[in-house]
PyMOL Python script that loads the backbone (N, CA, C, O; Angstrom):
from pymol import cmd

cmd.read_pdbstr("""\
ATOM      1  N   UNK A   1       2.441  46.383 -57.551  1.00  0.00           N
ATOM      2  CA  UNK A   1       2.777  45.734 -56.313  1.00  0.00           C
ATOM      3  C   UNK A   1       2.784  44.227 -56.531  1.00  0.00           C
ATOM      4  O   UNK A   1       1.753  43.566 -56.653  1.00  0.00           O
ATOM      5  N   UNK A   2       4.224  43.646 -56.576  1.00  0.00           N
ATOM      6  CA  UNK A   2       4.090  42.119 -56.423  1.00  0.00           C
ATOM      7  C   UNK A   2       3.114  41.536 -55.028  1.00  0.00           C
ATOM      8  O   UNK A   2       2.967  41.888 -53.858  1.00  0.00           O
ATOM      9  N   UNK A   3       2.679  40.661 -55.747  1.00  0.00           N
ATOM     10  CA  UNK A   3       2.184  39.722 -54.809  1.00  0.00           C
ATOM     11  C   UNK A   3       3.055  38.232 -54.105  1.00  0.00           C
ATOM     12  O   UNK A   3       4.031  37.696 -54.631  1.00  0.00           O
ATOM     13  N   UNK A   4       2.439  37.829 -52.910  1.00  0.00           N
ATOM     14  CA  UNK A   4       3.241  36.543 -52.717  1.00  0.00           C
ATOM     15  C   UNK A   4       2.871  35.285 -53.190  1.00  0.00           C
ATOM     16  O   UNK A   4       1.786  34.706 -53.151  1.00  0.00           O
ATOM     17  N   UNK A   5       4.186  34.891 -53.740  1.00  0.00           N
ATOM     18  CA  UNK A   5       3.825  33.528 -54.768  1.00  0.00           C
ATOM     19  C   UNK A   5       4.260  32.344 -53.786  1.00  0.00           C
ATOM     20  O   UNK A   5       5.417  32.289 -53.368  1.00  0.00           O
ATOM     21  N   UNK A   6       3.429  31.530 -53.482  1.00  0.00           N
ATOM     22  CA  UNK A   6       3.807  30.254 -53.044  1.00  0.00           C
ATOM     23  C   UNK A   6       5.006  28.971 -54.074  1.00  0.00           C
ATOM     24  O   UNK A   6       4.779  29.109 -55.276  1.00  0.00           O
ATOM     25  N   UNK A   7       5.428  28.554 -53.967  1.00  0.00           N
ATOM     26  CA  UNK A   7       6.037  27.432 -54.403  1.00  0.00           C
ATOM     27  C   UNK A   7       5.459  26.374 -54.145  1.00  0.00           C
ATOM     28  O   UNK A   7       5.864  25.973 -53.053  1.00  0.00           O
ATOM     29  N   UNK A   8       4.638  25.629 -54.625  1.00  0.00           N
ATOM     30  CA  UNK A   8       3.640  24.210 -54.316  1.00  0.00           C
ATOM     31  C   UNK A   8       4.318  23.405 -54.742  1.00  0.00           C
ATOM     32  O   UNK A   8       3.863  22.389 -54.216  1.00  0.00           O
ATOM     33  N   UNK A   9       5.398  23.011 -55.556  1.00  0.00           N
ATOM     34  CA  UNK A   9       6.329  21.848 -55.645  1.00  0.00           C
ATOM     35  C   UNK A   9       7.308  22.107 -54.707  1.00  0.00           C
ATOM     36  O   UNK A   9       8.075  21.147 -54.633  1.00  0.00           O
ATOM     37  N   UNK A  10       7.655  23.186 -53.815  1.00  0.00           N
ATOM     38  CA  UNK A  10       8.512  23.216 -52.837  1.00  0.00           C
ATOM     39  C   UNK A  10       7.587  22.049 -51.285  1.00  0.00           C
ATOM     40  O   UNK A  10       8.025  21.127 -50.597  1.00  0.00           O
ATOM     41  N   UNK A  11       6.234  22.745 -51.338  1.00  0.00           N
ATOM     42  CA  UNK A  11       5.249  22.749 -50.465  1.00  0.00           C
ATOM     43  C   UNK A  11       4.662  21.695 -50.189  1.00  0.00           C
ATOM     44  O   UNK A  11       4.020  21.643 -49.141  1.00  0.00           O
ATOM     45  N   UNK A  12       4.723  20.648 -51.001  1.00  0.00           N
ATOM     46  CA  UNK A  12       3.993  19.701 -51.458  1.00  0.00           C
ATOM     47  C   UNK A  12       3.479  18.768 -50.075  1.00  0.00           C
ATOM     48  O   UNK A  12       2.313  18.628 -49.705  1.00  0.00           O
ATOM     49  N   UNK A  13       5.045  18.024 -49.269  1.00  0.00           N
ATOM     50  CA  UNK A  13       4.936  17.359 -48.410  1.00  0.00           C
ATOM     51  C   UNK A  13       4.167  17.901 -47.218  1.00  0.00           C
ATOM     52  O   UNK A  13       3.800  17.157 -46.309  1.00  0.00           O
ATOM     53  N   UNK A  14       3.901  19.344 -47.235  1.00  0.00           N
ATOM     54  CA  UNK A  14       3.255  19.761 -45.895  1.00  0.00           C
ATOM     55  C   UNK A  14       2.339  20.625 -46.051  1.00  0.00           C
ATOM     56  O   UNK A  14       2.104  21.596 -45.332  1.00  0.00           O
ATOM     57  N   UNK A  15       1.698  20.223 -47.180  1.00  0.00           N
ATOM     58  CA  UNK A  15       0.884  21.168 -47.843  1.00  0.00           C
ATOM     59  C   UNK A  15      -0.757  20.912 -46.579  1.00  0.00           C
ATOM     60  O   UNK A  15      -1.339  21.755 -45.896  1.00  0.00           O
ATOM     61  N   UNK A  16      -1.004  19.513 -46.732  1.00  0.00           N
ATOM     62  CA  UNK A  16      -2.104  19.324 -46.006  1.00  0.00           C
ATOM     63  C   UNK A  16      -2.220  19.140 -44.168  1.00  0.00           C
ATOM     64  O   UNK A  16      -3.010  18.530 -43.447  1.00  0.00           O
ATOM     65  N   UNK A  17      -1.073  19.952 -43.908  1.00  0.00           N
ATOM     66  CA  UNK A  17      -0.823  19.789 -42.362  1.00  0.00           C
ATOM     67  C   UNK A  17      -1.948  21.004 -41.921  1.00  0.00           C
ATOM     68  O   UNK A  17      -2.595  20.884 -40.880  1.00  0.00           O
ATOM     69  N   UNK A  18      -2.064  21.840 -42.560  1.00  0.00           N
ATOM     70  CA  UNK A  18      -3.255  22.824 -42.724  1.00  0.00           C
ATOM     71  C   UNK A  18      -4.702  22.268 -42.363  1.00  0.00           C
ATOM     72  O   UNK A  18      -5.513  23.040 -41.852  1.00  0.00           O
ATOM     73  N   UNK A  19      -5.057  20.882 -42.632  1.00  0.00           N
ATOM     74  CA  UNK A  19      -6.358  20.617 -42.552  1.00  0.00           C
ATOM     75  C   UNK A  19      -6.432  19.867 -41.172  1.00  0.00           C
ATOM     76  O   UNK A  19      -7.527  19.596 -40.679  1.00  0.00           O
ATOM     77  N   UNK A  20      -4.965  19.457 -40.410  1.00  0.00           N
ATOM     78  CA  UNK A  20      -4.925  19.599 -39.220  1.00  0.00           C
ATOM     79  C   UNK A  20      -5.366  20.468 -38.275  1.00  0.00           C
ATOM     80  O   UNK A  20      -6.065  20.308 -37.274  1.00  0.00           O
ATOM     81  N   UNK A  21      -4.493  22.045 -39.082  1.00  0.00           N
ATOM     82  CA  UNK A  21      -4.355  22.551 -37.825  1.00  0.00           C
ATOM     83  C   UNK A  21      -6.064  23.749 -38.119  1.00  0.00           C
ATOM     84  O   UNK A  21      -6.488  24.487 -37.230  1.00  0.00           O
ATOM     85  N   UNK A  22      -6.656  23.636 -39.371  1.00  0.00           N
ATOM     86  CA  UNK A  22      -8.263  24.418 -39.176  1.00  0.00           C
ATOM     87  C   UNK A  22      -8.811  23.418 -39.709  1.00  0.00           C
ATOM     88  O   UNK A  22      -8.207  22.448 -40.168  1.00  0.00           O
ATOM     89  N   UNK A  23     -10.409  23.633 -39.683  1.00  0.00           N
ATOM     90  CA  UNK A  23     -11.282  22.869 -39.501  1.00  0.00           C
ATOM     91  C   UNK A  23     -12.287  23.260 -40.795  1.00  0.00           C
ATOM     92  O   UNK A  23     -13.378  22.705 -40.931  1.00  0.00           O
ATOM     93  N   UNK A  24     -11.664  24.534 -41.958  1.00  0.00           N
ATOM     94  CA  UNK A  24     -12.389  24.303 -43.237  1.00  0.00           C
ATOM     95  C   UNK A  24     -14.245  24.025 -42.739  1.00  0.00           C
ATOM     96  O   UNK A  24     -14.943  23.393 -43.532  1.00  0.00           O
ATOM     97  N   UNK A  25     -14.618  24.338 -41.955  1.00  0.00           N
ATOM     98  CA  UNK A  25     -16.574  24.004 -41.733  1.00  0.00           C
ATOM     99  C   UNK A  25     -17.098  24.398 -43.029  1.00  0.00           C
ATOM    100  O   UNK A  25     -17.677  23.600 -43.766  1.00  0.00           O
ATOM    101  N   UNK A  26     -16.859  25.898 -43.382  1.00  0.00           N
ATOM    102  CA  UNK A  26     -17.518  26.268 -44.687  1.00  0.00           C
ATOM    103  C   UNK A  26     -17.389  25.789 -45.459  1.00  0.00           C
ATOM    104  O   UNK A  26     -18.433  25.527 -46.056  1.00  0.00           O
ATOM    105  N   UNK A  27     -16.312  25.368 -45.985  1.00  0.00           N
ATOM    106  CA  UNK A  27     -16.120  24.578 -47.389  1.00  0.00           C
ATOM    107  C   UNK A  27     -16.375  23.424 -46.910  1.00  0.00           C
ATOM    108  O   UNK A  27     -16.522  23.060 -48.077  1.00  0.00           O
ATOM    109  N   UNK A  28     -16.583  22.427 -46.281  1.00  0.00           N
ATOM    110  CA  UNK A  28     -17.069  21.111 -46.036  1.00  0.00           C
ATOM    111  C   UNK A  28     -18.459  21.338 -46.514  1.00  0.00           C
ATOM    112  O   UNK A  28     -18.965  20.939 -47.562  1.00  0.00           O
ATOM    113  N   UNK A  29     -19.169  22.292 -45.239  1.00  0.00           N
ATOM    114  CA  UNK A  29     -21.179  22.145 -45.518  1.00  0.00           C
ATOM    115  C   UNK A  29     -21.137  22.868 -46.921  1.00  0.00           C
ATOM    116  O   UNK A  29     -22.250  22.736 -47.429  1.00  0.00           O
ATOM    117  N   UNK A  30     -20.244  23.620 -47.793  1.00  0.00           N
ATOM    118  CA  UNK A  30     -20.865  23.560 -48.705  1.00  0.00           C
ATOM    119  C   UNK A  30     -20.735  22.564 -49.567  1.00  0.00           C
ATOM    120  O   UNK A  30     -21.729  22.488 -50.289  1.00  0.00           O
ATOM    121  N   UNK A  31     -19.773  21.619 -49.837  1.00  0.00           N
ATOM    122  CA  UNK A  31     -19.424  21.118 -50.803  1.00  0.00           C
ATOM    123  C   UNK A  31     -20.738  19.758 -50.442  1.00  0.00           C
ATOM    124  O   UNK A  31     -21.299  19.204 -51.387  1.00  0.00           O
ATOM    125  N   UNK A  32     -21.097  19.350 -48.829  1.00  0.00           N
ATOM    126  CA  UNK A  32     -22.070  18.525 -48.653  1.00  0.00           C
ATOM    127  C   UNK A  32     -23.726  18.970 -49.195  1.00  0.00           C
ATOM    128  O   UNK A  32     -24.548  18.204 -49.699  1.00  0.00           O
ATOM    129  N   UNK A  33     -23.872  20.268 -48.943  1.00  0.00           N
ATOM    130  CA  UNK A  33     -25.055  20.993 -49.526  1.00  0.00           C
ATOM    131  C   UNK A  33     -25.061  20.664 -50.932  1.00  0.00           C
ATOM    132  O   UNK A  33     -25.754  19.772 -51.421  1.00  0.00           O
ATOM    133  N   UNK A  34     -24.153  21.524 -51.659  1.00  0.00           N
ATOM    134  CA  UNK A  34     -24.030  21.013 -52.821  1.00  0.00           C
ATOM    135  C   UNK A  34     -24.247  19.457 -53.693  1.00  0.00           C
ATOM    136  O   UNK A  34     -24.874  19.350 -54.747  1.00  0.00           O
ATOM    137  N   UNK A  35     -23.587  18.369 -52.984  1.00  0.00           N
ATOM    138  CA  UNK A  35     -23.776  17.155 -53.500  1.00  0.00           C
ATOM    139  C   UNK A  35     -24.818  16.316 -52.253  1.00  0.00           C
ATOM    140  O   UNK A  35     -24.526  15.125 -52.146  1.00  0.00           O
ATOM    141  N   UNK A  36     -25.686  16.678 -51.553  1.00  0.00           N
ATOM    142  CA  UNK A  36     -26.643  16.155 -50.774  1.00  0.00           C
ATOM    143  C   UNK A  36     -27.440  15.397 -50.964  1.00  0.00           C
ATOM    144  O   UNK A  36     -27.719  14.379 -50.332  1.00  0.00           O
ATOM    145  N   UNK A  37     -28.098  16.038 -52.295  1.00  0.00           N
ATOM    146  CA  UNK A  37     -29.268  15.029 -52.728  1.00  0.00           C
ATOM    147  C   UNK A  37     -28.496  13.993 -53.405  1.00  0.00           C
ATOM    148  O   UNK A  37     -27.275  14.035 -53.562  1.00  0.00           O
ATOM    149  N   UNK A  38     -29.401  12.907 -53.861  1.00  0.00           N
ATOM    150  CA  UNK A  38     -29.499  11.465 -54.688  1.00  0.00           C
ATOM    151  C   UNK A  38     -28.521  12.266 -56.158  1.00  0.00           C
ATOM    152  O   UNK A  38     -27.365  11.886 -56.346  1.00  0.00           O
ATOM    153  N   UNK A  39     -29.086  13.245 -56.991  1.00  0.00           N
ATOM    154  CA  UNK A  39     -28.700  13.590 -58.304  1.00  0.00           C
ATOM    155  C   UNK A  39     -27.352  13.819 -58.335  1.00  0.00           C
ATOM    156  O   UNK A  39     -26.884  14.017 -59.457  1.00  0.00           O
ATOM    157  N   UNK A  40     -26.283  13.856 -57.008  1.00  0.00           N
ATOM    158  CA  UNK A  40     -25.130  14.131 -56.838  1.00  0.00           C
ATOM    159  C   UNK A  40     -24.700  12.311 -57.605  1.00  0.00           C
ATOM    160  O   UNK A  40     -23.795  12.189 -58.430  1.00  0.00           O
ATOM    161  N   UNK A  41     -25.259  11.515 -57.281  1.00  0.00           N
ATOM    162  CA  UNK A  41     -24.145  10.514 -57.677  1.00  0.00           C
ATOM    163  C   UNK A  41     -24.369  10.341 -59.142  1.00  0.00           C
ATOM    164  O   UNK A  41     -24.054   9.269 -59.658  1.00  0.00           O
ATOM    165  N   UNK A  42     -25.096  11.691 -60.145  1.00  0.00           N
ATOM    166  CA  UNK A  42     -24.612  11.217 -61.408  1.00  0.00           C
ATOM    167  C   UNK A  42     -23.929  12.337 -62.083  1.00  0.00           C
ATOM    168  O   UNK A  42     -23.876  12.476 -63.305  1.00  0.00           O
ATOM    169  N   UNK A  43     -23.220  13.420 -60.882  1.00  0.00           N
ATOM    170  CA  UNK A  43     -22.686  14.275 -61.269  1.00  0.00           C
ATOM    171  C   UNK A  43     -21.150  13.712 -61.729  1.00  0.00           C
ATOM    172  O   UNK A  43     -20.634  12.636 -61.428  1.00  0.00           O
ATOM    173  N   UNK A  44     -20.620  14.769 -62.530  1.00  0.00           N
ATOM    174  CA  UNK A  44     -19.055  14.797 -62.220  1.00  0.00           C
ATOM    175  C   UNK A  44     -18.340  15.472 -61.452  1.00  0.00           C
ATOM    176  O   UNK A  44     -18.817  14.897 -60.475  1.00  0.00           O
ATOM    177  N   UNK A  45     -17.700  16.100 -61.046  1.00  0.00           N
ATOM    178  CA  UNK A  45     -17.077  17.068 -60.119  1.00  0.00           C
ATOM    179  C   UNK A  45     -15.640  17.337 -60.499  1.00  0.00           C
ATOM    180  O   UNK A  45     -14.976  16.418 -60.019  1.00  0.00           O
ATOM    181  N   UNK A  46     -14.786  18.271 -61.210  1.00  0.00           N
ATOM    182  CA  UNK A  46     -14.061  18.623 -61.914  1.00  0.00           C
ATOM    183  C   UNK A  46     -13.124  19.668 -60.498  1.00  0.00           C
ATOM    184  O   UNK A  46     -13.436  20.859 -60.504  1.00  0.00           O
ATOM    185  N   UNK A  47     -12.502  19.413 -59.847  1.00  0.00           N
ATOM    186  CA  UNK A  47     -12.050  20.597 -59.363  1.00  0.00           C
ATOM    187  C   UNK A  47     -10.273  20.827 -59.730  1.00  0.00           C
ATOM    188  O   UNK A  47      -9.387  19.972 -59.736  1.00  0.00           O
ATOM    189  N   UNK A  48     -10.190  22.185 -59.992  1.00  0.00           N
ATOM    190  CA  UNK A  48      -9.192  22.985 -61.059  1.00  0.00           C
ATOM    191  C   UNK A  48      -8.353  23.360 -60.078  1.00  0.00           C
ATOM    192  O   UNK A  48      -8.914  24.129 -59.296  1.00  0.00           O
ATOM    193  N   UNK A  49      -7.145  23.107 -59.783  1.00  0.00           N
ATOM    194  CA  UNK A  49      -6.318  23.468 -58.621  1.00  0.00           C
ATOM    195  C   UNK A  49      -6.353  22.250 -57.571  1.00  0.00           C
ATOM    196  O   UNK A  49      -5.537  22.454 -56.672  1.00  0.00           O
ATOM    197  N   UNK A  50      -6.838  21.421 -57.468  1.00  0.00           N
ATOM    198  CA  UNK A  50      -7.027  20.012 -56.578  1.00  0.00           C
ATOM    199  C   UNK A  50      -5.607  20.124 -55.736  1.00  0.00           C
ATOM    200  O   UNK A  50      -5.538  19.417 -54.730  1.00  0.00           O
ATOM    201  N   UNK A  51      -4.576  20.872 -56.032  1.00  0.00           N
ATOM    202  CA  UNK A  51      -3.574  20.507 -54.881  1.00  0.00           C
ATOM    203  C   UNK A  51      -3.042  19.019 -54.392  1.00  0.00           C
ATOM    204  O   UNK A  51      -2.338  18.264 -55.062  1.00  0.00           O
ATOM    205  N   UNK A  52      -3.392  18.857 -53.481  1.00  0.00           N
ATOM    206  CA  UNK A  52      -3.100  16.951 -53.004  1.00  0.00           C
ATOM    207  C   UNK A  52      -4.301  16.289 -52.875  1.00  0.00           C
ATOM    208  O   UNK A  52      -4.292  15.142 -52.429  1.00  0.00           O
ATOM    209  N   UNK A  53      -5.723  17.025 -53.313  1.00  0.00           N
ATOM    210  CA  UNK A  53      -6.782  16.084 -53.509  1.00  0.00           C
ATOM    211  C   UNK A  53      -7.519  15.955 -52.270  1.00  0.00           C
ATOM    212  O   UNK A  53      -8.254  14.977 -52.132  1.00  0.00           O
ATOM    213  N   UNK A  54      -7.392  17.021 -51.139  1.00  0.00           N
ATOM    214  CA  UNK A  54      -8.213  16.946 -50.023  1.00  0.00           C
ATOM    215  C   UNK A  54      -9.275  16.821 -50.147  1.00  0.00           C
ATOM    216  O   UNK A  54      -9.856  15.931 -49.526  1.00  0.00           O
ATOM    217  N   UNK A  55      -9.868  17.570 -50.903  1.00  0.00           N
ATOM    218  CA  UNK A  55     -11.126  18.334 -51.204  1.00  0.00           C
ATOM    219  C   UNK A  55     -12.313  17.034 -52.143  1.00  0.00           C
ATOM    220  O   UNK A  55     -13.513  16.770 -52.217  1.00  0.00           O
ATOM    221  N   UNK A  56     -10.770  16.476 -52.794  1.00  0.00           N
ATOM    222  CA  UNK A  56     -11.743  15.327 -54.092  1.00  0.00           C
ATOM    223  C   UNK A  56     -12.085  14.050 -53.073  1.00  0.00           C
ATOM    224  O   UNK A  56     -13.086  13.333 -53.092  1.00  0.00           O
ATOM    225  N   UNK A  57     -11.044  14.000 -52.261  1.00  0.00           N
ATOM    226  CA  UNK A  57     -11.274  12.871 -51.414  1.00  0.00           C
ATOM    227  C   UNK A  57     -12.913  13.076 -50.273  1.00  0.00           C
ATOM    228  O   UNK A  57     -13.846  12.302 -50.057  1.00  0.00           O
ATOM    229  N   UNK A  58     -12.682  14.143 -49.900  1.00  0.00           N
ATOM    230  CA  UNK A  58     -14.370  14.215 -48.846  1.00  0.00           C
ATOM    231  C   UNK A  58     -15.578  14.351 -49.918  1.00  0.00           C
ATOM    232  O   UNK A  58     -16.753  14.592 -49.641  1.00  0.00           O
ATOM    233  N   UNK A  59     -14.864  14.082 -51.577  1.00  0.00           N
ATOM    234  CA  UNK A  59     -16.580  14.658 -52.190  1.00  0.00           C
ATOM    235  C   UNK A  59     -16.503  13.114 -52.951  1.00  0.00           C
ATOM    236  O   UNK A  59     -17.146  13.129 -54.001  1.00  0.00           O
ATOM    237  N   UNK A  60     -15.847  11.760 -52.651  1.00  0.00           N
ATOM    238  CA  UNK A  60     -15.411  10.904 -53.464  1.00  0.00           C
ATOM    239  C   UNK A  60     -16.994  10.045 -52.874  1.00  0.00           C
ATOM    240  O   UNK A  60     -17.744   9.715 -53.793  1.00  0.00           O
ATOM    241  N   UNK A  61     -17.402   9.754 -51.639  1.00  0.00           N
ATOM    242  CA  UNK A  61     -18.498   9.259 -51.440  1.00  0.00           C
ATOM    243  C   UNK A  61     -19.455   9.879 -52.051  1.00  0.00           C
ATOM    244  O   UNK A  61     -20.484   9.208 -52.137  1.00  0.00           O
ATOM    245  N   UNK A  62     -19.500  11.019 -52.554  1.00  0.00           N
ATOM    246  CA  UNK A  62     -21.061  11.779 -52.909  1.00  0.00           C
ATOM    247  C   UNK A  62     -21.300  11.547 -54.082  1.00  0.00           C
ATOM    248  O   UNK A  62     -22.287  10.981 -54.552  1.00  0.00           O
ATOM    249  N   UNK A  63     -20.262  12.045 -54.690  1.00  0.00           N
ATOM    250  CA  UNK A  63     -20.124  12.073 -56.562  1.00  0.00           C
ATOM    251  C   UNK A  63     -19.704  11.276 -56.849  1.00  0.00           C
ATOM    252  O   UNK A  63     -18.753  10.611 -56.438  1.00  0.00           O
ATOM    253  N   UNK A  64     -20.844  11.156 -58.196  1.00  0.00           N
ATOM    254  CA  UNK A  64     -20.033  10.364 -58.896  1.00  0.00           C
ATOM    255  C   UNK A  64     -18.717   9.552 -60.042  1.00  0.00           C
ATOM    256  O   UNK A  64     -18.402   8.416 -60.395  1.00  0.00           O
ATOM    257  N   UNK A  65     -18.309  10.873 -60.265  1.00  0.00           N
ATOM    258  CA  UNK A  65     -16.933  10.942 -61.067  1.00  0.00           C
ATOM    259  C   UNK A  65     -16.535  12.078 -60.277  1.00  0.00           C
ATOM    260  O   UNK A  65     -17.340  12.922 -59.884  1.00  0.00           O
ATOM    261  N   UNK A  66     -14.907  12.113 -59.968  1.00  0.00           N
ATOM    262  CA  UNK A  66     -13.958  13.452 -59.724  1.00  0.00           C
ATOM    263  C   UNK A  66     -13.022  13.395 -60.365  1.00  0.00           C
ATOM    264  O   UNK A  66     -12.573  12.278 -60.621  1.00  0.00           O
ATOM    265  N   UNK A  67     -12.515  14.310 -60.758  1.00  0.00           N
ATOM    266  CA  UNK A  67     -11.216  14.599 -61.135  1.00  0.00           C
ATOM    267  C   UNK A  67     -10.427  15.857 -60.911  1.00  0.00           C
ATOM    268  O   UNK A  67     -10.956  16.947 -60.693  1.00  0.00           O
ATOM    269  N   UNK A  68      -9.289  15.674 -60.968  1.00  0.00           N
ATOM    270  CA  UNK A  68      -8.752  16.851 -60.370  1.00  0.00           C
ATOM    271  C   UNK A  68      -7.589  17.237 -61.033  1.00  0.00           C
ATOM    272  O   UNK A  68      -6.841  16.321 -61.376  1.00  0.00           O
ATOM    273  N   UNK A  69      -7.223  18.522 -61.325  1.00  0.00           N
ATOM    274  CA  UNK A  69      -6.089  18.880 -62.351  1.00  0.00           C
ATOM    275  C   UNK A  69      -5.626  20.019 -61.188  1.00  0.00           C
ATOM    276  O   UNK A  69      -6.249  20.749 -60.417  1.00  0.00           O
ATOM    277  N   UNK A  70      -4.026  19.746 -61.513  1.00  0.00           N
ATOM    278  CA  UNK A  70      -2.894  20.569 -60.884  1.00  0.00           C
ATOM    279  C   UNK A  70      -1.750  20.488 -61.255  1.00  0.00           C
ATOM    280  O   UNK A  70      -1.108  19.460 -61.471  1.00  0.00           O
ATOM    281  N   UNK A  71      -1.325  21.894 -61.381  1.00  0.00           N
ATOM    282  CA  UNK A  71       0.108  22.142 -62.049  1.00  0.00           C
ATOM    283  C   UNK A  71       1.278  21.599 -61.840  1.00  0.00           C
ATOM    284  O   UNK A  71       2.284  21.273 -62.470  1.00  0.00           O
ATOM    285  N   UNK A  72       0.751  21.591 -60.495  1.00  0.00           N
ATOM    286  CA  UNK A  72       2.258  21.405 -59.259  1.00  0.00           C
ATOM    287  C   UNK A  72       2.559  19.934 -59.687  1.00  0.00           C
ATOM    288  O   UNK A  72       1.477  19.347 -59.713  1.00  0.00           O
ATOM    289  N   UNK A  73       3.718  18.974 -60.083  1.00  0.00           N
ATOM    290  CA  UNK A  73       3.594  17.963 -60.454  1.00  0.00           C
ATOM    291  C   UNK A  73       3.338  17.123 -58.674  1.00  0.00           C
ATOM    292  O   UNK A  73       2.332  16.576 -58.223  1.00  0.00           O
ATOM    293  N   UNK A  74       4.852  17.368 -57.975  1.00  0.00           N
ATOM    294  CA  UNK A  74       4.293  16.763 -56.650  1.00  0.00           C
ATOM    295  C   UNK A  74       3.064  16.987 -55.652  1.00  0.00           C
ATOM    296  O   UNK A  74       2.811  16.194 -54.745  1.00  0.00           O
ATOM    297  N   UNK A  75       2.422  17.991 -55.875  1.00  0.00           N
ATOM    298  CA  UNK A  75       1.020  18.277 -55.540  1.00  0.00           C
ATOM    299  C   UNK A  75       0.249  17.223 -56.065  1.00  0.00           C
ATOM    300  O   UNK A  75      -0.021  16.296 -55.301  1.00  0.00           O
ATOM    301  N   UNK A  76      -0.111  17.195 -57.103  1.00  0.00           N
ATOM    302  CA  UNK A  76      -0.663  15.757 -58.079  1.00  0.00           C
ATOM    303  C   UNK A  76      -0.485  15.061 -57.528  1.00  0.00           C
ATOM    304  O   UNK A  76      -1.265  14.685 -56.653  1.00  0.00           O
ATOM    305  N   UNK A  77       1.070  14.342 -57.859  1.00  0.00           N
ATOM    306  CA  UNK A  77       1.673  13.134 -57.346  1.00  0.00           C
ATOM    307  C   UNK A  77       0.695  12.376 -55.949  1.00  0.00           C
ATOM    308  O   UNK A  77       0.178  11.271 -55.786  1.00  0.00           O
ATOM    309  N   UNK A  78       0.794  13.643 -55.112  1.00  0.00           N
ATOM    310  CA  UNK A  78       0.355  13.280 -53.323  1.00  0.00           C
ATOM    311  C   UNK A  78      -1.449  13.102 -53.684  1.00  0.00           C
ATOM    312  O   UNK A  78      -2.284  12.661 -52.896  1.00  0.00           O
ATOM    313  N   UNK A  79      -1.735  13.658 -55.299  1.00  0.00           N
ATOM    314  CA  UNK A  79      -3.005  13.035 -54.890  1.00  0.00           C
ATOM    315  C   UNK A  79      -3.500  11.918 -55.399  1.00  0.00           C
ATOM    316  O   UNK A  79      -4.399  11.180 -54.995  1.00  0.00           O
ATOM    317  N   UNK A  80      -2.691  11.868 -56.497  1.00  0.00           N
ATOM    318  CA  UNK A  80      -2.834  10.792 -57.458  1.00  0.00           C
ATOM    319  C   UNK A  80      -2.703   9.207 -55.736  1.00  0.00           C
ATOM    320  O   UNK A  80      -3.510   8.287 -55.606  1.00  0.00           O
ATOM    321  N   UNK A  81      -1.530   9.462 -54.839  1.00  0.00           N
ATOM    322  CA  UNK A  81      -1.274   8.247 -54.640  1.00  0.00           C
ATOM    323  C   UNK A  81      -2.398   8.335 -53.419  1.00  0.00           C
ATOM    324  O   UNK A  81      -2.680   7.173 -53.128  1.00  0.00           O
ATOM    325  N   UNK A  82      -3.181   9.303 -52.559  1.00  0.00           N
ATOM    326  CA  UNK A  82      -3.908   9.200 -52.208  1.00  0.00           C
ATOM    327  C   UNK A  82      -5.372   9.417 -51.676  1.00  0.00           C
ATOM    328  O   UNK A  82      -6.117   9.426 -50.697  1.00  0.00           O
ATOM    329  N   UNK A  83      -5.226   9.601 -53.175  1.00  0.00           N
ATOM    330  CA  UNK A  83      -7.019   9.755 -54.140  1.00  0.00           C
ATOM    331  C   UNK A  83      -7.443   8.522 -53.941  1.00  0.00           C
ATOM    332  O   UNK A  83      -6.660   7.597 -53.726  1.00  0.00           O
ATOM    333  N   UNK A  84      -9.119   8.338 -54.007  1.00  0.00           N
ATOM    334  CA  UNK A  84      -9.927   7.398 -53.981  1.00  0.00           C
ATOM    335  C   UNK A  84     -10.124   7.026 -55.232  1.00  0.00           C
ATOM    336  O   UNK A  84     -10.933   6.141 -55.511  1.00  0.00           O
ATOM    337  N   UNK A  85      -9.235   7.808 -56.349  1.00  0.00           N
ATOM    338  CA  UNK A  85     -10.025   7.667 -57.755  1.00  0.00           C
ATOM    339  C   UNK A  85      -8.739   7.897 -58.748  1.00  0.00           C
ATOM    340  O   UNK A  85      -7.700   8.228 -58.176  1.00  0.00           O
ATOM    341  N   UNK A  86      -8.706   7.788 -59.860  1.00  0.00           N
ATOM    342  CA  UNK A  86      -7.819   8.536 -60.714  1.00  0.00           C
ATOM    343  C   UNK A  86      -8.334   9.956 -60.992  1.00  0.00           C
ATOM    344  O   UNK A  86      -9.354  10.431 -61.492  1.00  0.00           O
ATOM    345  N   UNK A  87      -6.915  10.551 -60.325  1.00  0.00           N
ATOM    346  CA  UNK A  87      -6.804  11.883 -60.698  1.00  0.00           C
ATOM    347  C   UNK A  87      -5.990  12.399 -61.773  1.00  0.00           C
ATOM    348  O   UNK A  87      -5.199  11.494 -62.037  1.00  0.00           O
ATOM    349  N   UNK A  88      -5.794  13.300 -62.465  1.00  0.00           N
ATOM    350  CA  UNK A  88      -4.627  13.623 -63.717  1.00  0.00           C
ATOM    351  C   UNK A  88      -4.713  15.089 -64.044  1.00  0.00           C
ATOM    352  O   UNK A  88      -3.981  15.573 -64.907  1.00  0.00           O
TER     353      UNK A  88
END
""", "prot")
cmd.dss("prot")
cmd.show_as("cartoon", "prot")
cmd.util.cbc("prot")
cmd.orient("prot")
């Protein structure tokens, strides 16, 4: 049984209209749980699929290095230009 494949270089420009329209709570308190304490700002934070960098951007105050890798070139692109950090 095929599955459904997204196109994320099709997707790119409206990829994060999503964080408009839900509110993600779980993945926020965890990613704040996770980097809460003080020892978060000598972490790195590596996330694999980063998309347009939503995710690197709300953890950019906590941690202390992010980076983010994604296939999609214009996915990147949207995070590279509005990332808090260098992404690649």
């Amino acid at each position: 049984m095929a599955g459904r494949v997204a196109d994320y270089d099709t997707i790119a420009d409206q990829f994060d209209r999503r964080y408009r329209l839900y509110r993600y709570d779980g993945v926020r308190d965890t990613l704040a749980t996770f980097l809460e304490n003080g020892a978060a700002r000598r972490l790195a934070v590596l996330e694999v699929g980063c998309g347009t960098g939503h995710w690197l951007r709300e953890m950019a105050s906590s941690a202390g290095v992010i980076a983010g890798v994604e296939p999609s070139f214009p996915m990147l692109s949207r995070a590279r230009s509005e990332g808090p950090r260098r992404i690649s």
